[in-house]
C-alpha positions in Angstrom: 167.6 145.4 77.6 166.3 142.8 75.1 169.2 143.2 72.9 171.3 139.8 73.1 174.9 140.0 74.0 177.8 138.4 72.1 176.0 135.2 72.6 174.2 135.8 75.8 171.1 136.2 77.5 171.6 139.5 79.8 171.0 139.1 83.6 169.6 140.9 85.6 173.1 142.7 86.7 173.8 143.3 83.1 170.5 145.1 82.6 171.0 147.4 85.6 174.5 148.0 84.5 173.1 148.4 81.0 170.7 151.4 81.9 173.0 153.1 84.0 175.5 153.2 81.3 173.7 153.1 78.2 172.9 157.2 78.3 176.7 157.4 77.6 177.3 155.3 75.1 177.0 156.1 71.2 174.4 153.6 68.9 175.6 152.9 65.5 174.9 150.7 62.8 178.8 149.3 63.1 179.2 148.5 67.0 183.1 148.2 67.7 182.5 147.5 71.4 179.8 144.7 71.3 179.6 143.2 68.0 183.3 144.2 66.3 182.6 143.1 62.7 186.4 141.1 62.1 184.5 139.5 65.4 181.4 138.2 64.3 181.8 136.6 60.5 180.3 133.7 59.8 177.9 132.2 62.0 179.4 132.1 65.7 180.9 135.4 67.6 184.6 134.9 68.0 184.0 134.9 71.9 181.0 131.9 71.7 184.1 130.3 70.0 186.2 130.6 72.3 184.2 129.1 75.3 183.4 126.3 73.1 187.3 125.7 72.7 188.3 126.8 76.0 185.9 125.9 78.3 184.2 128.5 80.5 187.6 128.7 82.5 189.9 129.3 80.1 187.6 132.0 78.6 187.3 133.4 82.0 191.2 134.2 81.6 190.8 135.3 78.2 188.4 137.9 79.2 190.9 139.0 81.9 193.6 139.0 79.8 191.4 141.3 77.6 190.2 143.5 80.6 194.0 144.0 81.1 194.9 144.8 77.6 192.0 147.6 77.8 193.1 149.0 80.5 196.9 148.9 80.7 199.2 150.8 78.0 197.1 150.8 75.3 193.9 152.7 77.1 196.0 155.9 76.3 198.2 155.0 73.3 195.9 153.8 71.1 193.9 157.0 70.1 190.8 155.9 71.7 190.3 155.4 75.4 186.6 155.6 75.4 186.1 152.7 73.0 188.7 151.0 74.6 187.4 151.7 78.1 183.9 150.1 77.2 185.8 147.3 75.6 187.1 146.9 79.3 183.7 147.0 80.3 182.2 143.9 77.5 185.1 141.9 78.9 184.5 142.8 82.6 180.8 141.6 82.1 181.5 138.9 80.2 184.2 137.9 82.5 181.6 137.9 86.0 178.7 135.8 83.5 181.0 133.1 83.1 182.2 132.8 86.7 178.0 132.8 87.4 178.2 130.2 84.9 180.7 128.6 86.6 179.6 128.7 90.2 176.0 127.8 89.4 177.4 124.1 87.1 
């Protein structure tokens, strides 16, 4: 896909993971899951932020932490598992780009 990612050019991975999972997710003018708007005021995503303050490490936790969250206790109390379940799968991908980051310096 050409569309850019919370900050980030997709791979090659993210494209084939992308297409294969795009057919069952909904498009809309307000996207919780990639671009959450309380996420992306002003002009830096919350998540480019964080790298910037965390390092690529630390943001590799965060986005486990996150992964976690999404698919602990609040994947069935929170009145919306699907959202939540592709917010599991931002962080996942997010997660394995910075450890690519990572391992390549």
């Amino acid at each position: 896909m050409n569309e850019k990612i919370r900050g980030s050019i997709p791979t090659p991975v993210h494209e084939e993971i992308e297409s294969h999972l795009s057919c069952h997710f909904e498009k809309s003018a307000t996207d919780p899951v990639n671009h959450p708007s309380h996420y992306t005021a002003g002009n830096i995503e919350t998540i480019d932020y964080l790298v910037d303050v965390l390092g690529v490490q630390g943001a590799i936790h965060y986005c486990h932490g996150n992964i976690i969250k999404y698919t602990g206790s609040r994947l069935h109390n929170k009145n919306n598992p699907i959202q939540d379940a592709q917010k599991a799968v931002w962080y996942t991908k997010k997660m394995i780009e910075l450890m690519k980051e990572q391992e390549n310096g």
